[in-house]
Gaussian input, Z-matrix of N, CA and C with variables (Angstrom, degrees):
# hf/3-21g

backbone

0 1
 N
 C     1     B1
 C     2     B2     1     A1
 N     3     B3     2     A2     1     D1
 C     4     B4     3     A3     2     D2
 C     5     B5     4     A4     3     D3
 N     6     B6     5     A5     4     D4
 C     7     B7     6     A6     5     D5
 C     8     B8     7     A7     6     D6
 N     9     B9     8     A8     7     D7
 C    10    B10     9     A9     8     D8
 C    11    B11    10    A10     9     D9
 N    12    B12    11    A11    10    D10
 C    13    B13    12    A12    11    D11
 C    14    B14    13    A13    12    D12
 N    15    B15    14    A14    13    D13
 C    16    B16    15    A15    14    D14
 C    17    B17    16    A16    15    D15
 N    18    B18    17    A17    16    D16
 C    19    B19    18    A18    17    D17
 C    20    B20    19    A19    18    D18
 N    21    B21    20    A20    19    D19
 C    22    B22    21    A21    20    D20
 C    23    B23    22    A22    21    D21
 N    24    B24    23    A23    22    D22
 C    25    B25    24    A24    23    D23
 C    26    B26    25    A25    24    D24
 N    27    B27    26    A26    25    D25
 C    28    B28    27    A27    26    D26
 C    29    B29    28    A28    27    D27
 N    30    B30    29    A29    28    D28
 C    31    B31    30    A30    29    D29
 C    32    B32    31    A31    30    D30
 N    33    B33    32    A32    31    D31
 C    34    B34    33    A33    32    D32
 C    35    B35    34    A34    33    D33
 N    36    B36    35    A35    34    D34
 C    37    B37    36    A36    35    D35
 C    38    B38    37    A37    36    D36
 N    39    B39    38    A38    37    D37
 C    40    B40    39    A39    38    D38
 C    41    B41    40    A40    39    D39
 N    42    B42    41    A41    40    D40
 C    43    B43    42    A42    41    D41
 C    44    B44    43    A43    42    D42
 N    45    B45    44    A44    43    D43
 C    46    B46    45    A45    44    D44
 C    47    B47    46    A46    45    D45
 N    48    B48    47    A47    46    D46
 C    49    B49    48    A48    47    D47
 C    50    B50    49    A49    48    D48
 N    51    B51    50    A50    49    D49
 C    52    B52    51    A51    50    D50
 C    53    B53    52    A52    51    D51
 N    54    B54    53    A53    52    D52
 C    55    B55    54    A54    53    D53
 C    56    B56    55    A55    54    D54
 N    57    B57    56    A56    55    D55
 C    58    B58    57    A57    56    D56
 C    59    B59    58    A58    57    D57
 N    60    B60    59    A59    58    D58
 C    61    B61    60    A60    59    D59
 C    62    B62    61    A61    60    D60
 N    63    B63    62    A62    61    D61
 C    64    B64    63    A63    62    D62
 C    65    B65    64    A64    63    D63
 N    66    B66    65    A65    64    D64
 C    67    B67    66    A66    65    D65
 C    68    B68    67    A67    66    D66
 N    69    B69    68    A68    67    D67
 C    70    B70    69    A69    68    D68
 C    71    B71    70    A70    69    D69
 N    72    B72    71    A71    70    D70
 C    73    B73    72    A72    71    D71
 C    74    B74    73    A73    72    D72
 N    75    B75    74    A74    73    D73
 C    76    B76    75    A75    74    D74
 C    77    B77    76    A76    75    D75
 N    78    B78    77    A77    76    D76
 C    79    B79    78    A78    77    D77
 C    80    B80    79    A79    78    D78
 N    81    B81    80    A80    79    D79
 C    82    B82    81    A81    80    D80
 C    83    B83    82    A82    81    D81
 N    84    B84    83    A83    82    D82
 C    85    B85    84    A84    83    D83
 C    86    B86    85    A85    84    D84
 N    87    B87    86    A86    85    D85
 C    88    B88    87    A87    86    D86
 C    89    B89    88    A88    87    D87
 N    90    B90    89    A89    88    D88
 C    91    B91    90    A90    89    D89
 C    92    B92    91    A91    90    D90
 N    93    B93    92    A92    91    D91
 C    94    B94    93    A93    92    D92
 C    95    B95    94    A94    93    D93
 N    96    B96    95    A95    94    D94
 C    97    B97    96    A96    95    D95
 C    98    B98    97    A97    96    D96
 N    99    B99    98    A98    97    D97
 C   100   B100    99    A99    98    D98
 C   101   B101   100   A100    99    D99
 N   102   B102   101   A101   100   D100
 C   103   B103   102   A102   101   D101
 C   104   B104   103   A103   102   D102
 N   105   B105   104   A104   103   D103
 C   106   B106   105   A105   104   D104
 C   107   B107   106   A106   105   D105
 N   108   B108   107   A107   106   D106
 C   109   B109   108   A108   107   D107
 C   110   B110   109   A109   108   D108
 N   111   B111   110   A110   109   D109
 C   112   B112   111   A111   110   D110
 C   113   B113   112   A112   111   D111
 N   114   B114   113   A113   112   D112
 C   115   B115   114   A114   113   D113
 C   116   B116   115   A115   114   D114
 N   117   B117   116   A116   115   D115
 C   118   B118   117   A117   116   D116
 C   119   B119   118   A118   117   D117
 N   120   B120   119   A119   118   D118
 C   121   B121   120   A120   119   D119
 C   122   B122   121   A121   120   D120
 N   123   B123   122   A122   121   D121
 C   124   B124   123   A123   122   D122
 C   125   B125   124   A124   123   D123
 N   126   B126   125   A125   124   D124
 C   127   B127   126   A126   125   D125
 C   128   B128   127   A127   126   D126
 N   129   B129   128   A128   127   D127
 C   130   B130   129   A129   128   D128
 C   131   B131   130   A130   129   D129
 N   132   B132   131   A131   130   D130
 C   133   B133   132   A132   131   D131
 C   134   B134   133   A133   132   D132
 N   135   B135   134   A134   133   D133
 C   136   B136   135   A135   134   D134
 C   137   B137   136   A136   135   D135
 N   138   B138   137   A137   136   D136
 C   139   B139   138   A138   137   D137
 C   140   B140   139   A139   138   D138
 N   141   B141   140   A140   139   D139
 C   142   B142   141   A141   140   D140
 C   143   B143   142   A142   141   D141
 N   144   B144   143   A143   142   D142
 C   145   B145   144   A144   143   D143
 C   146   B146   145   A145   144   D144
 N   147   B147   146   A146   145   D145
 C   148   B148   147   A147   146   D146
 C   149   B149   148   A148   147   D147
 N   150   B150   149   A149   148   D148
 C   151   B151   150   A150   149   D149
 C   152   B152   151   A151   150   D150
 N   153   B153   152   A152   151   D151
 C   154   B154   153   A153   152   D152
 C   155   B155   154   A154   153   D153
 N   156   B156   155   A155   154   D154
 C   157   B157   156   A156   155   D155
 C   158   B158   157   A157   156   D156
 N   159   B159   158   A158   157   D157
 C   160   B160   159   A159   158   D158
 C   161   B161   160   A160   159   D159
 N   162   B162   161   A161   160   D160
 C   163   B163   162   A162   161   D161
 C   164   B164   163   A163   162   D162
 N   165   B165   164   A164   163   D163
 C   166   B166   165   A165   164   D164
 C   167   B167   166   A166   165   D165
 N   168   B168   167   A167   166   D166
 C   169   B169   168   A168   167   D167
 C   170   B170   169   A169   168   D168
 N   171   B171   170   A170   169   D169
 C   172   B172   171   A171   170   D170
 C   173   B173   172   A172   171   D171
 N   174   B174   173   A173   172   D172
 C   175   B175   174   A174   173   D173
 C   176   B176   175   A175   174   D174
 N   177   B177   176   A176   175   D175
 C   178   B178   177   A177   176   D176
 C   179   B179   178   A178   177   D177
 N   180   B180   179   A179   178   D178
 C   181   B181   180   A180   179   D179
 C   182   B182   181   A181   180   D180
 N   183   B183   182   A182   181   D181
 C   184   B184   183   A183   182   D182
 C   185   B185   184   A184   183   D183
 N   186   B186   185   A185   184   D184
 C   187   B187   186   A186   185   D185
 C   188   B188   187   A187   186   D186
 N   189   B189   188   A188   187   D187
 C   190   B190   189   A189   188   D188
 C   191   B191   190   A190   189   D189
 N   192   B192   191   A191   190   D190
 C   193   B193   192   A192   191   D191
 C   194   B194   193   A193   192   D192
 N   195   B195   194   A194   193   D193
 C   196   B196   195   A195   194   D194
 C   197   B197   196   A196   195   D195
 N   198   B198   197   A197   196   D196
 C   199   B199   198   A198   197   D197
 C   200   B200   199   A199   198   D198
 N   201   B201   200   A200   199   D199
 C   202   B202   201   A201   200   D200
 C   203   B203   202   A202   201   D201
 N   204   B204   203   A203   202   D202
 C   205   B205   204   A204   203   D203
 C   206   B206   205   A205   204   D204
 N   207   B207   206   A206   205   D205
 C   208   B208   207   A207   206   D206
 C   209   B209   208   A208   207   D207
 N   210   B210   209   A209   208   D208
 C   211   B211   210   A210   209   D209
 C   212   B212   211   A211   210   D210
 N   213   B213   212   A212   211   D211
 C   214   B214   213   A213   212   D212
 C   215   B215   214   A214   213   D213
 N   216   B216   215   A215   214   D214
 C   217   B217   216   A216   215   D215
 C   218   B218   217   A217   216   D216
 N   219   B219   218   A218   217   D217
 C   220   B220   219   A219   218   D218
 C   221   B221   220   A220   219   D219
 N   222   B222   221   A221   220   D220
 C   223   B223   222   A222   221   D221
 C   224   B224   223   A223   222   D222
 N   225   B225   224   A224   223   D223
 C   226   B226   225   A225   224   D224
 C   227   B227   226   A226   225   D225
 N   228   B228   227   A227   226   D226
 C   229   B229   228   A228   227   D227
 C   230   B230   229   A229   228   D228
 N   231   B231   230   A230   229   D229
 C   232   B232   231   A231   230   D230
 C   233   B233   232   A232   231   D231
 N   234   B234   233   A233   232   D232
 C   235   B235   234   A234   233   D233
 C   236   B236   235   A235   234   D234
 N   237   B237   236   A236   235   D235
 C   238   B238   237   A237   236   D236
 C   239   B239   238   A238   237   D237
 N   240   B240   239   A239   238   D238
 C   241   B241   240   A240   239   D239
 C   242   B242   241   A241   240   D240
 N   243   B243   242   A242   241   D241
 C   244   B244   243   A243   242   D242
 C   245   B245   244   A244   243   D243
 N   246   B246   245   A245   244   D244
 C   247   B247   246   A246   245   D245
 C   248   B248   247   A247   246   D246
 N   249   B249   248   A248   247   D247
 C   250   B250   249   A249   248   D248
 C   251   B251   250   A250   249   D249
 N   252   B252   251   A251   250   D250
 C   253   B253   252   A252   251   D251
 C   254   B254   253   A253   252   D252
 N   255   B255   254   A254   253   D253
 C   256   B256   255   A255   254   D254
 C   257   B257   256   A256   255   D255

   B1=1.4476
   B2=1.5258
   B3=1.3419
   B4=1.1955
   B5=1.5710
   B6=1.6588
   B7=1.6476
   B8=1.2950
   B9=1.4129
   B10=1.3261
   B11=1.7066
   B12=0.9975
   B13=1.3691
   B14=1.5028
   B15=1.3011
   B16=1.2670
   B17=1.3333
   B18=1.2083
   B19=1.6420
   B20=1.7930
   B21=1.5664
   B22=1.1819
   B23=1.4332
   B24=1.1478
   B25=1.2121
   B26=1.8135
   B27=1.3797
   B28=1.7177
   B29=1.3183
   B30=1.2332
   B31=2.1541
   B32=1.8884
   B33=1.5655
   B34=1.2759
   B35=1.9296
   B36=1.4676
   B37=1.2058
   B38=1.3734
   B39=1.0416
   B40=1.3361
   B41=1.3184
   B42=1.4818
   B43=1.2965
   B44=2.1188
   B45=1.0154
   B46=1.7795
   B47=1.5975
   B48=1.4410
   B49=1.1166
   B50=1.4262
   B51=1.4868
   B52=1.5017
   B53=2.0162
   B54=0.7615
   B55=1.9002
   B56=1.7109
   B57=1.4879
   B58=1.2879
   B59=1.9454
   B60=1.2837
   B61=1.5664
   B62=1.3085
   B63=1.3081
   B64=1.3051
   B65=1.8412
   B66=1.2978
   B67=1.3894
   B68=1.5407
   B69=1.5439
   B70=0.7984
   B71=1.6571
   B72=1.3241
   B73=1.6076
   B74=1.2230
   B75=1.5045
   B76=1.8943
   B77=1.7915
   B78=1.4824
   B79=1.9581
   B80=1.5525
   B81=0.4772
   B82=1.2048
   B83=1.7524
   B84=1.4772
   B85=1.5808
   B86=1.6590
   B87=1.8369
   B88=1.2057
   B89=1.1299
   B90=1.6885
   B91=1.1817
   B92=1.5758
   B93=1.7473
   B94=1.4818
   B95=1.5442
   B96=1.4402
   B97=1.9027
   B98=2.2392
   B99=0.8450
   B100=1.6691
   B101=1.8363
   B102=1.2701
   B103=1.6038
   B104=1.2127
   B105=1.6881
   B106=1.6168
   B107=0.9023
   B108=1.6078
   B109=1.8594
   B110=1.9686
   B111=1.4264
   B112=1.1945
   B113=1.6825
   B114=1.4568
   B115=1.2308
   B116=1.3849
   B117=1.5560
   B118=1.6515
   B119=1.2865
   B120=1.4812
   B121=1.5850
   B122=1.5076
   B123=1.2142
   B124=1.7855
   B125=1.7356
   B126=1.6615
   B127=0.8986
   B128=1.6327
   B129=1.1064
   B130=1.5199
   B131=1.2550
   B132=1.5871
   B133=0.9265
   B134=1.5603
   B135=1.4311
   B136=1.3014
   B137=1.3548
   B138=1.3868
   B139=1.6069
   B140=1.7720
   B141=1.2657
   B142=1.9845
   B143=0.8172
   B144=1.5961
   B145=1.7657
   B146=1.5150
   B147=1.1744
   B148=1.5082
   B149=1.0650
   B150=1.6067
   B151=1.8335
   B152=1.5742
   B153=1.1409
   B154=1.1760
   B155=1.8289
   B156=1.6137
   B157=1.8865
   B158=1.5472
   B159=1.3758
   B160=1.5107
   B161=1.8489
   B162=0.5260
   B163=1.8221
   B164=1.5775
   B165=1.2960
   B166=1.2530
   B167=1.6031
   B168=1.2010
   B169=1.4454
   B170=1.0726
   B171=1.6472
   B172=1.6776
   B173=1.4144
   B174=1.3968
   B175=1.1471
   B176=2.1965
   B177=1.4074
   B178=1.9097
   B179=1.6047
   B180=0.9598
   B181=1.6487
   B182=1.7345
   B183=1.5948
   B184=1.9759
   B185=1.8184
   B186=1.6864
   B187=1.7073
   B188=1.6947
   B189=1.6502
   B190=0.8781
   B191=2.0836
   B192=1.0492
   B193=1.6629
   B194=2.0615
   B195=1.2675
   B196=1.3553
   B197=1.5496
   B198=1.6038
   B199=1.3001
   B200=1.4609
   B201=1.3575
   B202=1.5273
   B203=1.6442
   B204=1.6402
   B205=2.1588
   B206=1.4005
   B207=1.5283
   B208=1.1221
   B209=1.8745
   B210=1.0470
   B211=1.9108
   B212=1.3750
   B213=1.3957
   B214=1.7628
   B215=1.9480
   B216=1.3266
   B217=1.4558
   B218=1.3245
   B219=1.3498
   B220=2.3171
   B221=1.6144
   B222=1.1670
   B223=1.3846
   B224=1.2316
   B225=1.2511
   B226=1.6048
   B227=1.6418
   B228=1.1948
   B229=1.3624
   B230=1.9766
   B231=1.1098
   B232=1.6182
   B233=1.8897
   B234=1.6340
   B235=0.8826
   B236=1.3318
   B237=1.3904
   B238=2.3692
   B239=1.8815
   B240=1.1056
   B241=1.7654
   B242=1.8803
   B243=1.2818
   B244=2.1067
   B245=1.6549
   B246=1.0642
   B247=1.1890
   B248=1.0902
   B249=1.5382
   B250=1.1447
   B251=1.7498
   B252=1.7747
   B253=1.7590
   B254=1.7164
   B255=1.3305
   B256=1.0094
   B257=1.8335
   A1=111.56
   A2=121.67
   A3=119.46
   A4=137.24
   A5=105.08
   A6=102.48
   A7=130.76
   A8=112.99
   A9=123.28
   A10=104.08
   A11=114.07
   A12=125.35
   A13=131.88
   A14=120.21
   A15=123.56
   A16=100.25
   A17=123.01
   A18=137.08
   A19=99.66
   A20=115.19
   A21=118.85
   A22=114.26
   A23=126.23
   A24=138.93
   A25=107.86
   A26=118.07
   A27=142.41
   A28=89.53
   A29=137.61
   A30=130.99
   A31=89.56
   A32=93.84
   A33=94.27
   A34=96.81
   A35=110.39
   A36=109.88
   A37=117.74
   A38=147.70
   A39=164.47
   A40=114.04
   A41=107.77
   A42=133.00
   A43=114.77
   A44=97.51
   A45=99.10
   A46=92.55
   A47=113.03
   A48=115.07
   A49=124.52
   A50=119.44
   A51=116.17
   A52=107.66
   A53=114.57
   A54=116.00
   A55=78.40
   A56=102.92
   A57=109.59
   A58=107.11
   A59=101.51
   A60=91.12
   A61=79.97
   A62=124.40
   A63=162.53
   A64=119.41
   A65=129.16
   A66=114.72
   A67=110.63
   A68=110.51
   A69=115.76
   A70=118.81
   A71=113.63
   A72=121.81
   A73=136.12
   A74=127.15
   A75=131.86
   A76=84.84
   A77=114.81
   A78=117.57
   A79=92.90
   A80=140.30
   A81=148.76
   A82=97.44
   A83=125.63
   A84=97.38
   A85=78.37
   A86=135.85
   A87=121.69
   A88=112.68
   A89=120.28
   A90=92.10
   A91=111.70
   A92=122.87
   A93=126.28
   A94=108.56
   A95=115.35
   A96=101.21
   A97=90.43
   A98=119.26
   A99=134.29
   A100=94.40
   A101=91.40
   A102=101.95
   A103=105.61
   A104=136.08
   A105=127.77
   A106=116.38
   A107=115.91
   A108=146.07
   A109=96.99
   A110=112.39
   A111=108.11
   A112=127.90
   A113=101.96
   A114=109.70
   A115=112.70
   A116=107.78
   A117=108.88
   A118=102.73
   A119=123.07
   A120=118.12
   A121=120.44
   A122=109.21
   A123=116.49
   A124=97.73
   A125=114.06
   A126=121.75
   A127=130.16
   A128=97.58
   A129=114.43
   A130=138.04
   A131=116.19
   A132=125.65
   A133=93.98
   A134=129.83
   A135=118.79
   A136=116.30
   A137=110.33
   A138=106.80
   A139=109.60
   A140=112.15
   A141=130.14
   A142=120.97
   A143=121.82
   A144=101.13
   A145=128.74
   A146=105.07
   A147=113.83
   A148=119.22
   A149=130.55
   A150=121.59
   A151=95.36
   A152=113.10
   A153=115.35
   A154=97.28
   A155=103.89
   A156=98.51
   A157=96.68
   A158=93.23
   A159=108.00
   A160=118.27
   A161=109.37
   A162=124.20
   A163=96.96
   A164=141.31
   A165=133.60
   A166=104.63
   A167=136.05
   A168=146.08
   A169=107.16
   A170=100.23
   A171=91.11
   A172=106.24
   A173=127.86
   A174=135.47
   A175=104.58
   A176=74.01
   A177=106.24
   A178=91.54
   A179=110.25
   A180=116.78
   A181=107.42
   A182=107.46
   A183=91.86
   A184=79.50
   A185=114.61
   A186=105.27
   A187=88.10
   A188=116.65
   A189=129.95
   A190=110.29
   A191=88.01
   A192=88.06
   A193=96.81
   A194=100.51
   A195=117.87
   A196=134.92
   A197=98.64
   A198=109.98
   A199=131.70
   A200=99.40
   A201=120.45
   A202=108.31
   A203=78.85
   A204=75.26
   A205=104.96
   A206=131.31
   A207=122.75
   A208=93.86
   A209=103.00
   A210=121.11
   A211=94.48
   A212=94.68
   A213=113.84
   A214=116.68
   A215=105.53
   A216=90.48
   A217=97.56
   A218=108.58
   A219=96.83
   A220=94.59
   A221=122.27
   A222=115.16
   A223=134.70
   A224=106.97
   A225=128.22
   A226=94.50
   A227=114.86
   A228=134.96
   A229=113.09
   A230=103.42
   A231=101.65
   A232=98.00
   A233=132.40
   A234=121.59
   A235=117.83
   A236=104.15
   A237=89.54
   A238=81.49
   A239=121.53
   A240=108.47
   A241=104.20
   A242=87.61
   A243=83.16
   A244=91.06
   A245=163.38
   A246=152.34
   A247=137.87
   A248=111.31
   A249=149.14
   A250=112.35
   A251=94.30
   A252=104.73
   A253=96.76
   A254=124.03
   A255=143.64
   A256=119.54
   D1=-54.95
   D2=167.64
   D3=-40.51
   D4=-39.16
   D5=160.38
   D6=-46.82
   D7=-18.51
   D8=-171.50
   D9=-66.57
   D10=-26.29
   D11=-172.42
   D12=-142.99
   D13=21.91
   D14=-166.00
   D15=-113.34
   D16=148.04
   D17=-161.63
   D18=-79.14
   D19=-51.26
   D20=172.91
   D21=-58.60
   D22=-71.11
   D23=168.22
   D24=-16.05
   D25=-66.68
   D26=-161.62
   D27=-97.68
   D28=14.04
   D29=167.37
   D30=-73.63
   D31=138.10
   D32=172.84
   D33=-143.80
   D34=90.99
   D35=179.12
   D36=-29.57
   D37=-22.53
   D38=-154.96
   D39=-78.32
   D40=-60.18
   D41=175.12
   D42=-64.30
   D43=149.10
   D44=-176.35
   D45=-97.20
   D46=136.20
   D47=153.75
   D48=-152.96
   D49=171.38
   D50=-137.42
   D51=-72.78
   D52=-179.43
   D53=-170.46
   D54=-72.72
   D55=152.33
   D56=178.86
   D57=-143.81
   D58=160.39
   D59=-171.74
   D60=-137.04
   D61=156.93
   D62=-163.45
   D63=-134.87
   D64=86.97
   D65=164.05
   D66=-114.76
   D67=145.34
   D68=158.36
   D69=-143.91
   D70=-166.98
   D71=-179.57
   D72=-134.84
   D73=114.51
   D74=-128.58
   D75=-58.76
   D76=-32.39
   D77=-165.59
   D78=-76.29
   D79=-70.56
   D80=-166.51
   D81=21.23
   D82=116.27
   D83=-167.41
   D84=-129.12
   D85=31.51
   D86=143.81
   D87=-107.21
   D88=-38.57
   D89=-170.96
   D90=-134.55
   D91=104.53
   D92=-149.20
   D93=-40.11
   D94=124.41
   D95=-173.93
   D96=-78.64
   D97=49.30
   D98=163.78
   D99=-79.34
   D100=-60.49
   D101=-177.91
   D102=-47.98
   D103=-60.57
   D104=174.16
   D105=-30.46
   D106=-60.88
   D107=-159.22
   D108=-59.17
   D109=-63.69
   D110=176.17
   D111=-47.28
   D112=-44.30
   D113=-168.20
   D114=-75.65
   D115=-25.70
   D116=179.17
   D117=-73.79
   D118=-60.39
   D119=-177.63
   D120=-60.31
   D121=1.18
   D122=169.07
   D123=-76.09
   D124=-60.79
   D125=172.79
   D126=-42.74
   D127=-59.46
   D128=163.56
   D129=-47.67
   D130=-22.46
   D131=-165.90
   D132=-110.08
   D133=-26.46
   D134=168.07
   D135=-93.47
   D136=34.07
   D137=156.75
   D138=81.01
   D139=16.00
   D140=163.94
   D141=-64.55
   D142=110.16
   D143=156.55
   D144=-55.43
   D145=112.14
   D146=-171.78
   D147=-145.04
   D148=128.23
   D149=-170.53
   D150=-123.52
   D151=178.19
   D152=-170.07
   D153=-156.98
   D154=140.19
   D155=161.32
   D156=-146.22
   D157=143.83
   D158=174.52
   D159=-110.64
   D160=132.18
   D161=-166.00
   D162=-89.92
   D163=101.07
   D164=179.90
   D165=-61.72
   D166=-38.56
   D167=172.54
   D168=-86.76
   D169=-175.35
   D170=-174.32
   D171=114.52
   D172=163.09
   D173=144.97
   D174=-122.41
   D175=-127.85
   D176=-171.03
   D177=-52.99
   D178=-54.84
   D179=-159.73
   D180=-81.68
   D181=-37.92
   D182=144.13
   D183=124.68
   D184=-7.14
   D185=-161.06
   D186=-146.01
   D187=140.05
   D188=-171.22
   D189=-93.75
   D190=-33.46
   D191=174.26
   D192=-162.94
   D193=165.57
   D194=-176.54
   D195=-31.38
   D196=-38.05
   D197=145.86
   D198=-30.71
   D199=-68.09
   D200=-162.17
   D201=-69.57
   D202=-37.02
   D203=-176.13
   D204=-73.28
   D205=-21.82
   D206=-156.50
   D207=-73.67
   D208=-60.50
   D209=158.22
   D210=-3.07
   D211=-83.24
   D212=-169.05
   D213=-38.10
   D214=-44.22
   D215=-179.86
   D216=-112.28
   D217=19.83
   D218=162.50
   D219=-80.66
   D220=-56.19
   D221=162.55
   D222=-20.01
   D223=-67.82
   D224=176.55
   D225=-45.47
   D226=-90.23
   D227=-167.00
   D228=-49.67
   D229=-22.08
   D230=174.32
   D231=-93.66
   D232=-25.87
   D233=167.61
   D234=-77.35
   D235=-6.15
   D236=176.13
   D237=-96.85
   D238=-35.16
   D239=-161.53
   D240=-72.51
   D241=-15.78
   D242=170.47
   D243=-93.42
   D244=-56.05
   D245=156.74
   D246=-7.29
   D247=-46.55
   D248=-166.88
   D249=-91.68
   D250=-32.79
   D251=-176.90
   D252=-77.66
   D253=-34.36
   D254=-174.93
   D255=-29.19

């Protein structure tokens, strides 16, 4: 059921698609960031622009205190504004 809709599952090296960023967080205790790790080196391995950061702390939300999240979407937000300069 899940192929029906899963990004890994429906990757079709073939196809072009847009630069993509990936965060996740090593705690993460819903959803394993394995899933990031796979999906980037799927990506990666067919030649994608694709980055990836992993948050050793953290849980669900990817940032352990205020600091970290702020981190978290300077990232985010300097990767759509290089995108965006593009």
């Amino acid at each position: 059921f899940i192929k029906t809709f899963s990004p890994y599952h429906l990757f079709d090296p073939a196809k072009d698609y847009p630069a993509t960023l990936f965060t996740t967080s090593t705690r993460d205790d819903r959803v394993h960031p394995g899933h990031a790790r796979k999906m980037m080196a799927k990506m990666l391995e067919a030649g994608k622009d694709v980055r990836y950061y992993e948050n050793i702390e953290g849980g669900h939300g990817g940032a352990a205190n205020n600091a970290q999240a702020a981190h978290m979407t300077a990232l985010a937000y300097t990767f759509l504004w290089d995108q965006l300069a593009k």
